[in-house]
Every structure is written in C-alpha cells, then in structure tokens.
PDB file of N, CA, C, O and CB in Angstrom:
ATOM      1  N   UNK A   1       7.281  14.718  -7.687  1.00  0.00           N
ATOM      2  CA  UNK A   1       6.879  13.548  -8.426  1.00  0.00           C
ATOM      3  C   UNK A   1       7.043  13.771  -9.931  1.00  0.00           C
ATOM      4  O   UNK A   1       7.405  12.850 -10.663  1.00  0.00           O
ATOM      5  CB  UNK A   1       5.438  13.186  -8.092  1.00  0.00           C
ATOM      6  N   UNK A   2       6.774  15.004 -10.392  1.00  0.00           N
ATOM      7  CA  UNK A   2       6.580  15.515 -11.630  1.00  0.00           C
ATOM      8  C   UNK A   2       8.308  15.203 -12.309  1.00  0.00           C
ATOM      9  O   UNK A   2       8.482  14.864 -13.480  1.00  0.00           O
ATOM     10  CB  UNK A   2       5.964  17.299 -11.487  1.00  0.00           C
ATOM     11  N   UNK A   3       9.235  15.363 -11.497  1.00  0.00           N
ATOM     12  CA  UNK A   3      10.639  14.911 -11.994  1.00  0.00           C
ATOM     13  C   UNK A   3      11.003  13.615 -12.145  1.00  0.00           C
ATOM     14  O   UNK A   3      12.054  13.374 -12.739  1.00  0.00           O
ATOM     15  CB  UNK A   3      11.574  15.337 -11.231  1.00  0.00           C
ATOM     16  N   UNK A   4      10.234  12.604 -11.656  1.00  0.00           N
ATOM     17  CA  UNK A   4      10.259  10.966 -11.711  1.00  0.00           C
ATOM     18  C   UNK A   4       9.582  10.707 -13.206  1.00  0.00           C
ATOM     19  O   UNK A   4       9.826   9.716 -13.893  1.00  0.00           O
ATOM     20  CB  UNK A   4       9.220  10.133 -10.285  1.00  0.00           C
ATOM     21  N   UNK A   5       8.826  11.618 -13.520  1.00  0.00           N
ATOM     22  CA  UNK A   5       7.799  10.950 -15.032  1.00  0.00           C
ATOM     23  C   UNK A   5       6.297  10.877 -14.716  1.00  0.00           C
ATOM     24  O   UNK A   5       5.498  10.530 -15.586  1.00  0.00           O
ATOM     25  CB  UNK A   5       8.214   9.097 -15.521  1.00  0.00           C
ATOM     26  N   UNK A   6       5.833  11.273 -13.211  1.00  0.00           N
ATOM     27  CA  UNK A   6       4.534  11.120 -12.420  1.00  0.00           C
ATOM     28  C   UNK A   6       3.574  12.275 -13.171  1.00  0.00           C
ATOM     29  O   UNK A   6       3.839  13.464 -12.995  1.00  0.00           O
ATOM     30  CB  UNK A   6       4.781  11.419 -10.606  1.00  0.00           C
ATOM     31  N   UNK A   7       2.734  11.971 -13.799  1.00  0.00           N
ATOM     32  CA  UNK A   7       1.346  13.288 -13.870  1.00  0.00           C
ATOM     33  C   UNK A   7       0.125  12.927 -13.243  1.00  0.00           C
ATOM     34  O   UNK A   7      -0.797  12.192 -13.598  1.00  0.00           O
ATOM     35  CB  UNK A   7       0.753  13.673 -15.478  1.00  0.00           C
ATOM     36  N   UNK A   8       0.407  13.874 -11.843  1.00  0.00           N
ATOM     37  CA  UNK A   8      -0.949  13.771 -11.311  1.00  0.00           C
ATOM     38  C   UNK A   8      -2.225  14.019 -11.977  1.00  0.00           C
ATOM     39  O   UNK A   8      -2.123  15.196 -12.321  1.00  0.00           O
ATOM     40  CB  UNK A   8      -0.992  14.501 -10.376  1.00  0.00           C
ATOM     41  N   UNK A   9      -3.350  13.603 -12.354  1.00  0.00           N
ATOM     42  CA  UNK A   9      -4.299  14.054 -13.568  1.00  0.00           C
ATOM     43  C   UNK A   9      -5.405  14.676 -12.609  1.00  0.00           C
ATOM     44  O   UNK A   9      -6.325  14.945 -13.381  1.00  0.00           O
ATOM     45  CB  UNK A   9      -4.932  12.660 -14.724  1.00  0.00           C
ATOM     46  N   UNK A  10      -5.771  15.024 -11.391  1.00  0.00           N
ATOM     47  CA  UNK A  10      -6.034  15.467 -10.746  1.00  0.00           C
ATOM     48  C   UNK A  10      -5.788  16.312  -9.687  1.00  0.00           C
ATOM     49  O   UNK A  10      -4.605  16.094  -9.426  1.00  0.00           O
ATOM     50  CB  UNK A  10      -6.272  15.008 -10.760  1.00  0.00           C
ATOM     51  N   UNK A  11      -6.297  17.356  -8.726  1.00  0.00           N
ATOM     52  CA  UNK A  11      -5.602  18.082  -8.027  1.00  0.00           C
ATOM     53  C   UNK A  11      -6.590  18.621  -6.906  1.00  0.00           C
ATOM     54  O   UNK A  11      -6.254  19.472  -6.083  1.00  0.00           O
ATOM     55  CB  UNK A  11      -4.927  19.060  -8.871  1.00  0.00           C
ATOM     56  N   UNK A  12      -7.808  18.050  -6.962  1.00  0.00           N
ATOM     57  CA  UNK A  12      -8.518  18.590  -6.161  1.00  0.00           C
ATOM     58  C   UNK A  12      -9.208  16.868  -5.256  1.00  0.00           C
ATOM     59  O   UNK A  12      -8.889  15.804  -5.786  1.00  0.00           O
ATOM     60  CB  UNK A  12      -9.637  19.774  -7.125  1.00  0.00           C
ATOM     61  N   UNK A  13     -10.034  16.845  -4.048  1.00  0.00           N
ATOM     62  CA  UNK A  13     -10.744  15.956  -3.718  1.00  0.00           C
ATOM     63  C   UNK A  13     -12.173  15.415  -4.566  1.00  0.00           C
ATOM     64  O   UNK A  13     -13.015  16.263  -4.861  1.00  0.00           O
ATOM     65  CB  UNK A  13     -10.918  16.370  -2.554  1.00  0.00           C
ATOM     66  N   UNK A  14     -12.300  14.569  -4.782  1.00  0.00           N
ATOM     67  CA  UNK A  14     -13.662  13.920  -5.431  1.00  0.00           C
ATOM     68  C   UNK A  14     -14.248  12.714  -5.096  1.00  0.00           C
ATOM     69  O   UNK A  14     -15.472  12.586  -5.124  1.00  0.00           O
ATOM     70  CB  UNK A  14     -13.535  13.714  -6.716  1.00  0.00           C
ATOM     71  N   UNK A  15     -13.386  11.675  -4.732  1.00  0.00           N
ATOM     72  CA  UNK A  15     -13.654  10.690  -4.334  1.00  0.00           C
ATOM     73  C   UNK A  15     -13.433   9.754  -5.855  1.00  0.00           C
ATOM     74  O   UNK A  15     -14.132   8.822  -6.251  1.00  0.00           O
ATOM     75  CB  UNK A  15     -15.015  10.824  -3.557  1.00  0.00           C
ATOM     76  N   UNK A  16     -12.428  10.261  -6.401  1.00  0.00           N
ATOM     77  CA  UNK A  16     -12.527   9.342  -7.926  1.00  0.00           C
ATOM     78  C   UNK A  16     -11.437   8.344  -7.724  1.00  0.00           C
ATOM     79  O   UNK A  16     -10.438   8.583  -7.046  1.00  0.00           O
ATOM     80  CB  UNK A  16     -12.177  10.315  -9.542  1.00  0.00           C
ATOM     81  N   UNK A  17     -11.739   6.857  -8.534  1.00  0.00           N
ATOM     82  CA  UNK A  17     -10.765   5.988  -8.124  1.00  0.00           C
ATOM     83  C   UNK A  17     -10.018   6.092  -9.715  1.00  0.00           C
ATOM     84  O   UNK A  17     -10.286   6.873 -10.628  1.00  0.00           O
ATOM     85  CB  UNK A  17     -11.396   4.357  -7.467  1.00  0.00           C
ATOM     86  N   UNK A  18      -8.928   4.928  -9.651  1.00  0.00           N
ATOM     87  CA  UNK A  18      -8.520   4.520 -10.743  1.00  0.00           C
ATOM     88  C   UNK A  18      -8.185   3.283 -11.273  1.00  0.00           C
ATOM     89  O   UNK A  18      -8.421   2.561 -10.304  1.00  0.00           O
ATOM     90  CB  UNK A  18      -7.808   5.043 -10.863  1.00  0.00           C
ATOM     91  N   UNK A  19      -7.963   2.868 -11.774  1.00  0.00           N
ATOM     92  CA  UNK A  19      -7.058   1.084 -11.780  1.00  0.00           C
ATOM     93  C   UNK A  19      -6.364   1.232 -13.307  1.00  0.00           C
ATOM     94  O   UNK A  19      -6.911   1.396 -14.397  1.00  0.00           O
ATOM     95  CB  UNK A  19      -8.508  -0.813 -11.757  1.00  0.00           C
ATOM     96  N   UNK A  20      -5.181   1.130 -13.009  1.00  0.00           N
ATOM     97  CA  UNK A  20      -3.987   0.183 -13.757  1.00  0.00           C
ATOM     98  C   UNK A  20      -3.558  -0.610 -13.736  1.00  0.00           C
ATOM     99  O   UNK A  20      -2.730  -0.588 -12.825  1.00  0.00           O
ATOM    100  CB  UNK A  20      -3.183   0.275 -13.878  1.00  0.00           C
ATOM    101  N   UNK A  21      -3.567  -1.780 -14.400  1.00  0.00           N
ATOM    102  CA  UNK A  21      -3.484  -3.009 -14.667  1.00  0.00           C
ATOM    103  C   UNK A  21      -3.970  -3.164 -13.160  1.00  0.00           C
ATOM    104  O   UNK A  21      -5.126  -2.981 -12.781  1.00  0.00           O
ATOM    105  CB  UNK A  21      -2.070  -3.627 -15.279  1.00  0.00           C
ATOM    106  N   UNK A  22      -2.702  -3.596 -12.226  1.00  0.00           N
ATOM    107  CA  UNK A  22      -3.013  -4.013 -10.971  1.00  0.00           C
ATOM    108  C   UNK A  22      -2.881  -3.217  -9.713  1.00  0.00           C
ATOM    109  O   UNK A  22      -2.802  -3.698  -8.582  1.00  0.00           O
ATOM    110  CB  UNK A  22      -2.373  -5.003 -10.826  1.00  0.00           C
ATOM    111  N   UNK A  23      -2.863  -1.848 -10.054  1.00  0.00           N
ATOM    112  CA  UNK A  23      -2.523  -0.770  -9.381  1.00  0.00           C
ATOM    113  C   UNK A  23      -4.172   0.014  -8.856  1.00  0.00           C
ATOM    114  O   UNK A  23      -5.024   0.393  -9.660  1.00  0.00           O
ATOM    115  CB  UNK A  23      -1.461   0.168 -10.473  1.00  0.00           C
ATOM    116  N   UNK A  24      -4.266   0.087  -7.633  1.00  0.00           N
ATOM    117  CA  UNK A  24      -5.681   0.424  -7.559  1.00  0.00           C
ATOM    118  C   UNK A  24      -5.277   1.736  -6.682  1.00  0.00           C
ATOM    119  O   UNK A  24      -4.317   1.560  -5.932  1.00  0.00           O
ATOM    120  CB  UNK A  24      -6.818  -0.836  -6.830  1.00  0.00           C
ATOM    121  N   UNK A  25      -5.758   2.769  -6.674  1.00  0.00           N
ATOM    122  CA  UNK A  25      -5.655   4.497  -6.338  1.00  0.00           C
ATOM    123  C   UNK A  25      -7.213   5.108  -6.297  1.00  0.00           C
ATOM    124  O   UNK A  25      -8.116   4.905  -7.109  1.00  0.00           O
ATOM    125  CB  UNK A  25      -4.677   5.454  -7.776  1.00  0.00           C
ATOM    126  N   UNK A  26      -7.232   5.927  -5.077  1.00  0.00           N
ATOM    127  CA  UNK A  26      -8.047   6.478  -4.809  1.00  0.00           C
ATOM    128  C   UNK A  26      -7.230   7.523  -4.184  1.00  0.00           C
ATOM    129  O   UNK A  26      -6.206   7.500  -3.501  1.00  0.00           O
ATOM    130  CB  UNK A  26      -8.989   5.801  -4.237  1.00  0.00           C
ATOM    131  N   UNK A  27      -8.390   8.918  -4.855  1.00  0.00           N
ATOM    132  CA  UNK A  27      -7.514  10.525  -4.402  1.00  0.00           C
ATOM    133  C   UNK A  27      -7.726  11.172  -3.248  1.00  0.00           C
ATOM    134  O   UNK A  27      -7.124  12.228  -3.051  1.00  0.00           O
ATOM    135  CB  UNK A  27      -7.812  11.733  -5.295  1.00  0.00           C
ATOM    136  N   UNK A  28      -8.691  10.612  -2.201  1.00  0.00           N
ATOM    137  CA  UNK A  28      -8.854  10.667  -1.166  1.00  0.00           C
ATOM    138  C   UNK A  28      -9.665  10.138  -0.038  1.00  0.00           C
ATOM    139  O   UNK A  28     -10.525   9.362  -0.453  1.00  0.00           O
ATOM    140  CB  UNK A  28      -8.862  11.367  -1.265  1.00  0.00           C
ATOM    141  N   UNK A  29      -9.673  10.237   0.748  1.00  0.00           N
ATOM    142  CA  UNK A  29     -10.793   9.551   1.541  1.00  0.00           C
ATOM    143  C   UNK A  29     -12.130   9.230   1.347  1.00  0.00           C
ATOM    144  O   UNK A  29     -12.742   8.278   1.831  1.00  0.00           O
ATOM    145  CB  UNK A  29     -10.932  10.080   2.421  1.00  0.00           C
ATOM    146  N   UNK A  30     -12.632  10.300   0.428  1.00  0.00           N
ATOM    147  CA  UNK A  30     -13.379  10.160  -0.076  1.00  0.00           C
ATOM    148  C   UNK A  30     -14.211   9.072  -0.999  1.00  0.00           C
ATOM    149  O   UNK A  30     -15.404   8.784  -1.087  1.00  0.00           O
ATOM    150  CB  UNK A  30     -13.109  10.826  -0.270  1.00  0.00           C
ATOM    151  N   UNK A  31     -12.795   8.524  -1.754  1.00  0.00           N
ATOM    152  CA  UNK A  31     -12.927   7.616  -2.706  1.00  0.00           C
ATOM    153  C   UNK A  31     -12.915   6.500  -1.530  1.00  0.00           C
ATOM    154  O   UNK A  31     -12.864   7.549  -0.888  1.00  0.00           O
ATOM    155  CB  UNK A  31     -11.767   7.621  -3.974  1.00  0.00           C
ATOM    156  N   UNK A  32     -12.912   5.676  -0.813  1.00  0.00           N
ATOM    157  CA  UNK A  32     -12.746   4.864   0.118  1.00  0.00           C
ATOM    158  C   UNK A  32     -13.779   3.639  -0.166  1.00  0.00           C
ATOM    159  O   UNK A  32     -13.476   2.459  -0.344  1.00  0.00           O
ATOM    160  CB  UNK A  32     -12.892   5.599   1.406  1.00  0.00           C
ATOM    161  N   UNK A  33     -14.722   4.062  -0.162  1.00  0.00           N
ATOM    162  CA  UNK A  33     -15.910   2.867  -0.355  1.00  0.00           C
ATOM    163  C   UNK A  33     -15.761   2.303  -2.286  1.00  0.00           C
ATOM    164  O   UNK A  33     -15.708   1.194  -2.819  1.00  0.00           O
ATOM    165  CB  UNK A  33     -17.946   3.847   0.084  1.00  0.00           C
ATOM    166  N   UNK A  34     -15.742   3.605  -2.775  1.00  0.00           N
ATOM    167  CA  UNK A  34     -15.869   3.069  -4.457  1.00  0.00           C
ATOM    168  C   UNK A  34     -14.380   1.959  -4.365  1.00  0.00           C
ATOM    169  O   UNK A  34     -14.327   0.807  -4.798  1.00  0.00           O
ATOM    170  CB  UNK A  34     -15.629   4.818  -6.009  1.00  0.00           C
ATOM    171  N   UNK A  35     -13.315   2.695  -3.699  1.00  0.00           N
ATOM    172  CA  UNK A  35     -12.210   1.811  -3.558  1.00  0.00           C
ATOM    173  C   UNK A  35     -12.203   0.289  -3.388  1.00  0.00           C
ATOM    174  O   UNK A  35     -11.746  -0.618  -4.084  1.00  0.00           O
ATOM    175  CB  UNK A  35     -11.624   2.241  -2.593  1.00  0.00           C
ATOM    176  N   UNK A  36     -12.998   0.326  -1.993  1.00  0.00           N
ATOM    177  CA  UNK A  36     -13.468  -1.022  -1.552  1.00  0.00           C
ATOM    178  C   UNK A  36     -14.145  -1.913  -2.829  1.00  0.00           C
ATOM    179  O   UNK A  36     -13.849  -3.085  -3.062  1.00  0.00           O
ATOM    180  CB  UNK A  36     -14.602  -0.783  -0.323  1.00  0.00           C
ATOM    181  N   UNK A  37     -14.844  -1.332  -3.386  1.00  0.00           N
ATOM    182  CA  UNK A  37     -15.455  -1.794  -4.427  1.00  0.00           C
ATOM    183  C   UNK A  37     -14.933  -2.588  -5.826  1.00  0.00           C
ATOM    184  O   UNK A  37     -15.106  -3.656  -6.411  1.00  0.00           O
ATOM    185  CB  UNK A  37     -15.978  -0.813  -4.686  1.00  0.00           C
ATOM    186  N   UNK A  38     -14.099  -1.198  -5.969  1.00  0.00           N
ATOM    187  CA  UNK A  38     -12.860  -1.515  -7.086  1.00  0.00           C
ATOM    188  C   UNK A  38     -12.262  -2.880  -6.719  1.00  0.00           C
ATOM    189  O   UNK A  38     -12.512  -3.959  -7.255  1.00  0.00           O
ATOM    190  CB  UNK A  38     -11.524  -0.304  -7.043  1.00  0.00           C
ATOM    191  N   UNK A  39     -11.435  -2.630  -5.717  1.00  0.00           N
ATOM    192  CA  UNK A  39     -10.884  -3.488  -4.785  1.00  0.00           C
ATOM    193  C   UNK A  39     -11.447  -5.077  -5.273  1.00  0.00           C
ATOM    194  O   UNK A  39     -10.925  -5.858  -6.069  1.00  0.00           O
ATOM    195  CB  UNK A  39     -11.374  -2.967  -3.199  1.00  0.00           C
ATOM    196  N   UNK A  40     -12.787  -5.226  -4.422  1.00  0.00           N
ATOM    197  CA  UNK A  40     -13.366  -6.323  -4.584  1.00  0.00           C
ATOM    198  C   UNK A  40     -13.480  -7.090  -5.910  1.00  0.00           C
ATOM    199  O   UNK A  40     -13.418  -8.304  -6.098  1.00  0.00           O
ATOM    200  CB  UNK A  40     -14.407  -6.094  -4.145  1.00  0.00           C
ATOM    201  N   UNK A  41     -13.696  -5.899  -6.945  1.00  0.00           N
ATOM    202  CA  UNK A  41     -14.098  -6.308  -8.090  1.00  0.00           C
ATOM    203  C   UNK A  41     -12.785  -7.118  -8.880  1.00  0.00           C
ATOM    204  O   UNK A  41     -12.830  -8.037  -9.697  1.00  0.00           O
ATOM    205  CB  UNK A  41     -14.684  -5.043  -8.815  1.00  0.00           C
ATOM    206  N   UNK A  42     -11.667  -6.428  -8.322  1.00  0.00           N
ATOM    207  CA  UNK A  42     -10.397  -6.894  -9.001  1.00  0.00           C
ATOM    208  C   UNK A  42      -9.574  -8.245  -8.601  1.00  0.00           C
ATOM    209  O   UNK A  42      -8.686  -8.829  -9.223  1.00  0.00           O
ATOM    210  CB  UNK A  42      -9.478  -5.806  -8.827  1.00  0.00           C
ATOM    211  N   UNK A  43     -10.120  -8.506  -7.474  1.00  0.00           N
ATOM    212  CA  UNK A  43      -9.809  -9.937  -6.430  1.00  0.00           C
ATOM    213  C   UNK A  43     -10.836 -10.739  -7.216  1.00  0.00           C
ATOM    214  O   UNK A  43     -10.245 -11.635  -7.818  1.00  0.00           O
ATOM    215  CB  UNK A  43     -10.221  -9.834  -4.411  1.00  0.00           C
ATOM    216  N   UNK A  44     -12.415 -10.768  -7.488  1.00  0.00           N
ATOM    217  CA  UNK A  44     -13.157 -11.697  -7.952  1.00  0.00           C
ATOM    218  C   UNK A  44     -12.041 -12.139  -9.480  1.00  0.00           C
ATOM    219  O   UNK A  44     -11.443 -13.192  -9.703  1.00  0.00           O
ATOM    220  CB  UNK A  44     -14.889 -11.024  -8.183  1.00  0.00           C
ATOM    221  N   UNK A  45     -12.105 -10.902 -10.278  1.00  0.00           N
ATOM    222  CA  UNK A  45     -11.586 -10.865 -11.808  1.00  0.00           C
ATOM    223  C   UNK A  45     -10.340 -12.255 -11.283  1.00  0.00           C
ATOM    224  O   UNK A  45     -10.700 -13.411 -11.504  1.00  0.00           O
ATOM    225  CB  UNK A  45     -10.738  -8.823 -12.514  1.00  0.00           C
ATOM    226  N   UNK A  46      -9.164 -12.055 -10.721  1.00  0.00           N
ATOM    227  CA  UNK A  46      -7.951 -12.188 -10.697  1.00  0.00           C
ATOM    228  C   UNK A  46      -7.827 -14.064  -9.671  1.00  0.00           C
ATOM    229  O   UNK A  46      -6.861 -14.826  -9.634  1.00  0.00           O
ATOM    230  CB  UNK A  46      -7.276 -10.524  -9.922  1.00  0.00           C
ATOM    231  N   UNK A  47      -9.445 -14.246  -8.894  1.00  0.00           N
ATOM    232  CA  UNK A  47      -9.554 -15.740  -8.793  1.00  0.00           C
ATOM    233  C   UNK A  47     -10.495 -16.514 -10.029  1.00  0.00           C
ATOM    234  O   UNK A  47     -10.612 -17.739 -10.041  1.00  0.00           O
ATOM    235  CB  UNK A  47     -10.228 -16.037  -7.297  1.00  0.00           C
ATOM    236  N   UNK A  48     -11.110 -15.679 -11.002  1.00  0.00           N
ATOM    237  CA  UNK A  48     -11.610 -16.659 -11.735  1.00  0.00           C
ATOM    238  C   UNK A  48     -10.763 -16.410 -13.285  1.00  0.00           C
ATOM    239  O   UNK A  48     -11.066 -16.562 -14.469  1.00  0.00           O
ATOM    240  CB  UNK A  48     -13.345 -16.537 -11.725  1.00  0.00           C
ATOM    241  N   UNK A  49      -9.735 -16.016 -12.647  1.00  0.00           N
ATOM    242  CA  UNK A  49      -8.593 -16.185 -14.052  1.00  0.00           C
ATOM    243  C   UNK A  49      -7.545 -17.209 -13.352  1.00  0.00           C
ATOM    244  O   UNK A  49      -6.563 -17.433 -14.059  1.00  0.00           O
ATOM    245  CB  UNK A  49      -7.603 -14.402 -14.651  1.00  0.00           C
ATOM    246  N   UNK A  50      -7.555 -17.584 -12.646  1.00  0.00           N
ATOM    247  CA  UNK A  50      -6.732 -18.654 -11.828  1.00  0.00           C
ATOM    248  C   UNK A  50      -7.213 -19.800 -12.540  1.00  0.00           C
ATOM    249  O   UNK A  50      -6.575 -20.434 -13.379  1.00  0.00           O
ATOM    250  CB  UNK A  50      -6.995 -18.754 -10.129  1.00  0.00           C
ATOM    251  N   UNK A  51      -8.536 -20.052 -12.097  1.00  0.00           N
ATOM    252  CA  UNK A  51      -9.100 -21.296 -12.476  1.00  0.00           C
ATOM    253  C   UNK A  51      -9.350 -21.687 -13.523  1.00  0.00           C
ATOM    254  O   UNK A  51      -9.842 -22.807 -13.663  1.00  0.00           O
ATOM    255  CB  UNK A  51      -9.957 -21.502 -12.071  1.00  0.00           C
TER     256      UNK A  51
END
C-alpha cells in the first residue's frame, strides 16, 4: 500500500474509527459498534443537508 501513497497511521488493534470526508474506516472488529455509530451519525449529517 505504502507504494500507492497509503500511510497506515496505525498498526496495532484498538477499535479506533476514522472519517474522511465520506470515507468511514474502522481498524478492526473491534471498532464495529463506534463504526455503527460513526456510520449513523454521517447518514443523519448528509439527510439534513439535503433538505
């Protein structure tokens, strides 16, 4: 990945998420529920910018 321009900023499990612009990442299973969360939070944001 590191030859594409990719820096993983992590390397171990934690359960940490991330979001870019519209890009949502979680580093492992762990992260799953905060994900869900993220997740949700970014669907509410993205219907009350519709309207």
């Amino acid at each position: 990945m590191s030859e594409q321009g990719l820096h993983v900023i992590n390397d171990d499990m934690t359960g940490r998420t991330h979001r870019d612009r519209k890009l949502l990442t979680g580093d492992s299973p762990l992260a799953s529920n905060k994900l869900g969360l993220l997740a949700a939070d970014a669907l509410i944001e993205a219907v009350r910018a519709e309207t």
